[in-house]
N, C-alpha and C positions, 0 to 999 in steps of 0.2 A: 504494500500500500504506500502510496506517495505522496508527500506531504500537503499537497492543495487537495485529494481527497481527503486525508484527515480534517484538516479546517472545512471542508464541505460539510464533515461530520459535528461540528459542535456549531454552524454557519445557526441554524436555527435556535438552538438555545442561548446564546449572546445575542441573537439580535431580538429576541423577547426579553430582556436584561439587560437593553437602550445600546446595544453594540453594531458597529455597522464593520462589515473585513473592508482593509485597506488592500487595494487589490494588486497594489506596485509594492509593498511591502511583506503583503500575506499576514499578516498582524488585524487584531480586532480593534476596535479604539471609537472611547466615548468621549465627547467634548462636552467640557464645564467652563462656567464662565473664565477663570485661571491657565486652563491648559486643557489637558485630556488624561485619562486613563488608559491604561493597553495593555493586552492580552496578546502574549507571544503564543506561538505554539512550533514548537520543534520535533520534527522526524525524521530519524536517521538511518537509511536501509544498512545494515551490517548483514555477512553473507548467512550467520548462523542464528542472529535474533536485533531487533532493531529498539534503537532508543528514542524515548517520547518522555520529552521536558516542556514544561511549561515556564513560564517569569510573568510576572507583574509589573506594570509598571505606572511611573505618574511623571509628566510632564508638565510644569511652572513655566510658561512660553518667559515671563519677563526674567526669569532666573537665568534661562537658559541664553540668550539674548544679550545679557550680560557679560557672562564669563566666557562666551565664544567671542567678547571683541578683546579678550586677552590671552586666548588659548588656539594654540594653534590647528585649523580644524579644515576636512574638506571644503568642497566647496559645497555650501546649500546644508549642511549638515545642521547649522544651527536652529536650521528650522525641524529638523528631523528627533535632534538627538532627548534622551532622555533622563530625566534630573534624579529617579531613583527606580531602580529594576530591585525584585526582589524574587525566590526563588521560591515554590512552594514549602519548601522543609524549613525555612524563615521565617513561613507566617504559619502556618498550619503542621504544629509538628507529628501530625499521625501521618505524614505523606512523606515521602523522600524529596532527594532536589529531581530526579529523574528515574525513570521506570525502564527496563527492559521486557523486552515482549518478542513473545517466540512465535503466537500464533493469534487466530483471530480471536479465541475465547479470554484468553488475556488481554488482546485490545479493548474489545467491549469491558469489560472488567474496570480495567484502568479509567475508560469515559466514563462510566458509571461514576465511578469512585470521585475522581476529579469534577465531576460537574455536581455531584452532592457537594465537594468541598468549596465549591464558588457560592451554591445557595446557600451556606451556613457561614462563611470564613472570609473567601474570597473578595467577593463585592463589597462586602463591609469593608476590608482591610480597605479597598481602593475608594470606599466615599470617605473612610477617616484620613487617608492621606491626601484628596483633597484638600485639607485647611491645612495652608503651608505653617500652620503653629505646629500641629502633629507631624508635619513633613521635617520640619525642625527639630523637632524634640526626637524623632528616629536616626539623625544624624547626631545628634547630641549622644545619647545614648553608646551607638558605634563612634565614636570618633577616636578611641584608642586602637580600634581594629581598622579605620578606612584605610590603611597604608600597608594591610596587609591584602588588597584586591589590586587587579591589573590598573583601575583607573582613578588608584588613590589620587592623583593631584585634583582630575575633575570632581570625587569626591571633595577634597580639599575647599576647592574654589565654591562649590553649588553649597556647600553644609555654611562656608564663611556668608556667601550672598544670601543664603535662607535668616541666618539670623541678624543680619542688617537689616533688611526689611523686614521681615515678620516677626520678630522676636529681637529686639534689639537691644533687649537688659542682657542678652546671652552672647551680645556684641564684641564687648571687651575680652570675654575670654574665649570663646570662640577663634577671633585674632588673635589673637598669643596663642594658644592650642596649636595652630594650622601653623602659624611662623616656623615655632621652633622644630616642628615635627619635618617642614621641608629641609629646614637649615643643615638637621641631623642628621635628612637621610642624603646629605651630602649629594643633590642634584642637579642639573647641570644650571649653568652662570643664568641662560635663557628664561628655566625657569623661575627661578629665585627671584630673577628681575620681573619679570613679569606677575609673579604673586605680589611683589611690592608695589607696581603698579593696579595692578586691581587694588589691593588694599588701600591705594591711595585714593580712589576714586571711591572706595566703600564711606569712606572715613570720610569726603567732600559730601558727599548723598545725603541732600532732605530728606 
């Protein structure tokens, strides 16, 4: 089975659950007045049994907007990119991050499972991270681990610009947090310079 089949398969139950598929992307995604919400879905033929991962995600258009005019980024990507992805075994821990599947009765199995865990777990998690307070308070939270994922620094920049704007009693230390954590991991000149200029421009922001 192949991957645009699969989202064929869950195409009806997100879109009774305000989801419409992005058809250049293959992703599901609901717009709020902020950003949007998004629903990955990943399938991978392997020759003896295949892998099916889903992610979460939420996108802050003005967040993002931001730290791509000091991050170096494709082109158009800032309109694309996503300010917090999260994995099912991060929000819902009776699930794994990702499922193998050897046959059809296993597939169905898994969609079972995974679409009961959107009706009780999933949608909630993605209307609560809606209010960039909670999108803040979830980077607060990790921010002794963000530098331990591939895209700590965008981590970095999206957790410092969430609590400038929406939380900005979390401002001061949040900046000091992000500073010394780049300084430490000893990164190149480019970006050090470049988190000082965002931060400088955080620091100028009515």
């Amino acid at each position: 089975m192949k991957e645009v089949n699969l989202i064929s398969i869950h195409n009806q139950f997100f879109t009774d659950n305000g989801f419409v598929l992005n058809k250049e992307f293959l992703h599901f995604e609901k717009r709020f007045p902020l950003g949007k919400q998004v629903i990955f879905v990943h399938y991978t033929d392997h020759p003896d049994s295949n892998i099916l991962e889903y992610k979460l995600g939420i996108r802050i258009d003005e967040i993002e907007q931001i730290i791509h005019r000091f991050l170096p980024s494709l082109n158009d990507y800032s309109n694309r990119s996503i300010t917090l992805v999260q994995t099912l075994n991060k929000i819902g821990k009776e699930l794994p991050q990702r499922f193998t599947i050897s046959n059809d009765w296993e597939l169905s199995e898994v969609i079972m499972r995974v679409e009961a865990f959107f009706a009780t777990t999933g949608f909630k998690w993605l209307d609560d991270m809606m209010d960039p307070i909670n999108l803040e308070r979830a980077f607060v939270e990790q921010r002794n681990n963000l530098f331990k994922t591939q895209n700590f620094v965008y981590n970095a920049f999206r957790a410092t610009a969430l609590s400038k704007l929406y939380h900005p009693i979390d401002y001061p230390k949040m900046r000091k947090s992000f500073l010394e954590q780049i300084v430490s991991h000893d990164l190149t000149p480019f970006t050090l310079a470049s988190f000082l200029q965002f931060l400088d421009f955080l620091d100028h922001l009515d």
